[in-house]
N, C-alpha and C positions, 0 to 999 in steps of 0.2 A: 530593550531598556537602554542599552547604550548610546541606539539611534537618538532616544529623548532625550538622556543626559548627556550627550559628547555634542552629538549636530549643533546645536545651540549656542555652541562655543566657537564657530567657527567664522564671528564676526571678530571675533580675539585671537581665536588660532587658528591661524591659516588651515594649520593639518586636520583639524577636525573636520574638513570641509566633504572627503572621502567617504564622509558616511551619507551622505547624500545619495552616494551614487550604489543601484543595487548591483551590479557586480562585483563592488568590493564587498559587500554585504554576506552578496551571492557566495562567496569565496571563503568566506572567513566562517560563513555560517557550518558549512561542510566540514571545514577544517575540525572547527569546535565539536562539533558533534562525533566527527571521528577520535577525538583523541580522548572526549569521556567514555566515550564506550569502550575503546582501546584499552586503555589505564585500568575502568572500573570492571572490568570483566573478570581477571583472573581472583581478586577476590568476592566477586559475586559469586562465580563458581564454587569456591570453593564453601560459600556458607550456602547455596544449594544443596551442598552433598552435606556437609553436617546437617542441617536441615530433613535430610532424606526425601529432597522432593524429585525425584528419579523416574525416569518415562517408565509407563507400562506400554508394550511389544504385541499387538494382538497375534495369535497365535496362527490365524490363517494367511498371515503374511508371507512373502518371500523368509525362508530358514536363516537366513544371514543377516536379516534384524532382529532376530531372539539377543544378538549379540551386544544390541543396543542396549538391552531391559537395563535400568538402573541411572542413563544418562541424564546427567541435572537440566531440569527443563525451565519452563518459564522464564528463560533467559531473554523474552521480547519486554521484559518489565525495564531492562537497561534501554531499551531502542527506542522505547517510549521516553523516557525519563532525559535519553541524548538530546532527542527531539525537541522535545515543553524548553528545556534549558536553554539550549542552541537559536532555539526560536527564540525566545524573551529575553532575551541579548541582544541579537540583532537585525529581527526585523522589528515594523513599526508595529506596534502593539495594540493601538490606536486603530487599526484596522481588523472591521467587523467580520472581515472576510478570514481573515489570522485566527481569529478568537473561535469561529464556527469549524474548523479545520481541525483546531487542536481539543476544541470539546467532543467534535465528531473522534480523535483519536483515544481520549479521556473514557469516551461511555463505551464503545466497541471494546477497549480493554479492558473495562471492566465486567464486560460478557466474556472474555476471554479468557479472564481472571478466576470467576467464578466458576467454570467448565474446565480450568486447569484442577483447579484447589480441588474438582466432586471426583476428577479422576482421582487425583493422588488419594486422597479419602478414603472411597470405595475401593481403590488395589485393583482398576481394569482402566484400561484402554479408552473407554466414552466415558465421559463427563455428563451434563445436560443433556436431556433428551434433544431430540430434531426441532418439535415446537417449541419447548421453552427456550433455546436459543434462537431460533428465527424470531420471534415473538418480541424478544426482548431487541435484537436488531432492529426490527422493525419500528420501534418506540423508539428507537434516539433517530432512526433514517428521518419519522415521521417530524419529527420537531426541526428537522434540518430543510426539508421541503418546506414544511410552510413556512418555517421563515424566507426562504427564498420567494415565494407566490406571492408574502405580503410585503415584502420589500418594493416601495416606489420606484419604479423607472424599469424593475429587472425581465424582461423577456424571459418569456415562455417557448418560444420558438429555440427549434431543434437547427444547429450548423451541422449539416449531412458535408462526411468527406468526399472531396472531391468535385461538388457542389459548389457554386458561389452564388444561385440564383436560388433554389431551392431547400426553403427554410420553412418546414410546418411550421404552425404554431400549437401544440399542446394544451391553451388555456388549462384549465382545471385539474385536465390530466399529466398534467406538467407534475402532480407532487405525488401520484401515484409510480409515475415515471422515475422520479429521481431516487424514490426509496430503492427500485430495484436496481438503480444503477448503484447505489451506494451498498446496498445490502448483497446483492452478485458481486459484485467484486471483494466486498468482504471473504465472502463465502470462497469464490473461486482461489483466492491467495492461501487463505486453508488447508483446502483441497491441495493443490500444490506441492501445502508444506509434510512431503512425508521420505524426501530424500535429504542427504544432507547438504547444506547451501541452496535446494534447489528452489525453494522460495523466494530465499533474500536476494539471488543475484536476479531473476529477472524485474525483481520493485527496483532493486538499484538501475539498472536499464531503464524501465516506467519513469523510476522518479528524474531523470533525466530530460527525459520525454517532456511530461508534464512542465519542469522546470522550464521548460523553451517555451511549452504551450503559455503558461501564467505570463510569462516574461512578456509577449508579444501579444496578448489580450490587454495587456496591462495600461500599453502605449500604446497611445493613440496613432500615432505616425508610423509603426510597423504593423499596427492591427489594420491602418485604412491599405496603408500599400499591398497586403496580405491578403484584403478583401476578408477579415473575419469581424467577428463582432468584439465591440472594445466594450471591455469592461474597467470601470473604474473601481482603483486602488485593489484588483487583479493580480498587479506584478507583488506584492507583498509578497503574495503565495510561492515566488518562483525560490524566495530565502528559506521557507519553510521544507520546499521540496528541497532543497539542497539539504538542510539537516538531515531529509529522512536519507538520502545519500551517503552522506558522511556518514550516521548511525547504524546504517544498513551496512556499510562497506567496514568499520570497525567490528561490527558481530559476525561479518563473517570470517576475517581470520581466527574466529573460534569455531565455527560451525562449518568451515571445511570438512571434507571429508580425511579423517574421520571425526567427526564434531566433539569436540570436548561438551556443548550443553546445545540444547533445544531450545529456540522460541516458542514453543507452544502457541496454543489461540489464546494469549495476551497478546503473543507480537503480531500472527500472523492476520488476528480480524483487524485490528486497528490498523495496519498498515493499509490492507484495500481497502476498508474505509475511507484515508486518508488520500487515497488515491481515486476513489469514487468521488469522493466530496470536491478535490480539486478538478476535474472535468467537470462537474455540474458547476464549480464556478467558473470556471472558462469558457465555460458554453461550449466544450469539446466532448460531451459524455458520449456520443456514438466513435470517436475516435478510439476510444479507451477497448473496444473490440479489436480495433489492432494493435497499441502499444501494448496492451495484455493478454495480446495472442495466445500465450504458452499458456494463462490462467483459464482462457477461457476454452481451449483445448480440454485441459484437464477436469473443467464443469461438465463441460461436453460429454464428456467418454462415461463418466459417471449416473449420469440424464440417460444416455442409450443404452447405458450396462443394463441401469435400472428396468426402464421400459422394456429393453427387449425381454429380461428375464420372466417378468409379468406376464408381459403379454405372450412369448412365445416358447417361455422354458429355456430358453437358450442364451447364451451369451454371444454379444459382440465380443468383445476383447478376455483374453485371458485371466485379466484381473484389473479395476478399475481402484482407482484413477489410470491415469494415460502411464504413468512413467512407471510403474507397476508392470503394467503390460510388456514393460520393453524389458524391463527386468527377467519378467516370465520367458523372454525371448532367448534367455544366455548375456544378456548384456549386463555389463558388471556398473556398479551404481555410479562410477566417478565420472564413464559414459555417456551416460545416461542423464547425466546432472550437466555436462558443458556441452552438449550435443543441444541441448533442449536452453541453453546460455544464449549459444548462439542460433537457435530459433529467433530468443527474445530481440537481440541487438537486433535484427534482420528486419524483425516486424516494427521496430521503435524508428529505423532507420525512414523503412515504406511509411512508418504515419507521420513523421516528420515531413517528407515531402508533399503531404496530402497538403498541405499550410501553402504549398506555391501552386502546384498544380489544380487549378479551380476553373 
């Protein structure tokens, strides 16, 4: 909103002219978004706990999160709420690509809201069954593909990393495709979130990523020298990734370890959402297997827990998800949470250079 109201003055005042430019934008969005989350946490926290809305500990866990039972959760309702704000400040709002991004954030939280709210309710650990939250995923993924498929001009073809000549095209199956990039990477950030920090820091690394990725789809002239595909009005998105930055990087000085409150699945599905949806606008969605290495890691471990137990009685890993397993290993959780940090920076690092290397 400020882009609309300030930019337009800058035939009068010189200084308004900055808002033109998305770095500053980029810059300021982050900013904002860190400091309401920052400010508004300590008492959101604290009307969590009058509230009584306090994690339930499933009891087959590792013995040294029983200690957690009671922690104020659904603390992703600020991250979201940083983001919508931060966003509608300063990026251009006027962009369809903004508006699909942040309703994609809107409806995932609100799955994640309702699967919060049936735990606390109930007094256990699961919320929503399996299918009524895939299901419900899959209805806002759905309305985000087809808008994509019936958008004039928008390609269907897939930019494979490392590739600059080899670009399927998907036709049709472009909007079955996109649900599940939008809907896995929900899911996997999820998955993820069962240490503490260990979620928010590798989407802050992702949203990083992505921000570079938007930025340079965005512009023509670094998208053609790139050799990627240019998307227009693209870079919008790279202000919004910076919010989720900033938001993510202000909720984590609570959710350090040892976390004062929980995002729950309000914060964690809307965030890969948000992170699925901006890959399928950049035309970067097979990338997003590397910059969310760690997420998909931890989908992973849980797919082969499952299978293998079915099918052969047995378990792969000690305890699934991934970082479970390391736990089960003697590794103490602060370990196991910046060990698996900087997995993320590593793999954010390698898909960033996938953008030159073609």
């Amino acid at each position: 909103m400020l882009y609309l109201w300030l930019y337009p003055l800058h035939t009068e005042f010189a200084i308004f002219n900055v808002f033109r430019y998305l770095s500053f934008r980029i810059i300021y969005a982050a900013v904002t978004a860190f400091i309401i989350a920052f400010v508004l946490a300590p008492p959101m926290i604290r009307k969590l706990q009058e509230l009584g809305l306090g994690q339930k500990i499933r009891e087959e866990g590792p013995s040294s999160h029983l200690t957690k039972t009671g922690t104020p959760t659904m603390g992703g309702i600020l991250i979201i709420f940083a983001v919508l704000i931060s966003t509608f400040l300063w990026a251009d709002v006027t962009n369809l690509y903004v508006w699909l991004v942040m309703l994609s954030i809107v409806g995932f939280g609100l799955v994640g809201f309702v699967d919060d709210y049936v735990k606390i309710l109930r007094g256990r650990s699961m919320g929503l069954n399996a299918w009524q939250k895939l299901l419900a995923q899959i209805g806002v993924a759905l309305g985000i593909g087809l808008f994509f498929y019936s958008s004039p001009g928008y390609s269907t073809e897939l930019s494979v990393p490392f590739f600059k000549s080899f670009t399927p095209d998907l036709g049709p199956f472009y909007i079955p495709f996109a649900i599940l990039v939008i809907v896995g990477c929900s899911n996997a950030v999820n998955l993820t979130d069962g240490l503490d920090g260990l979620a928010v820091g590798p989407v802050i690394v992702a949203s990083i990523a992505y921000l570079v990725v938007s930025y340079a789809a965005g512009n023509r002239v670094v998208s053609e020298y790139l050799l990627i595909p240019y998307i227009e009005g693209a870079g919008e998105l790279s202000v919004l990734m910076a919010a989720v930055f900033g938001s993510s990087l202000g909720f984590l000085w609570f959710n350090t370890y040892p976390a004062s409150v929980f995002m729950g699945d309000v914060g964690s599905l809307p965030l890969g959402a948000a992170l699925g949806t901006v890959a399928v606008v950049s035309k970067h969605e097979l990338l997003l297997i590397l910059v969310g290495g760690v997420f998909v890691m931890e989908a992973v471990s849980v797919i082969f827990q499952v299978a293998s137990f079915k099918s052969r009685g047995k378990r792969i890993f000690l305890m699934a998800p991934l970082h479970h397993h390391f736990e089960m290993k003697g590794w103490e959780e602060p370990k196991v949470v910046v060990r698996l940090w900087i997995v993320a920076i590593l793999l954010s690092l390698l898909s960033l250079s996938t953008l030159k290397l073609r």
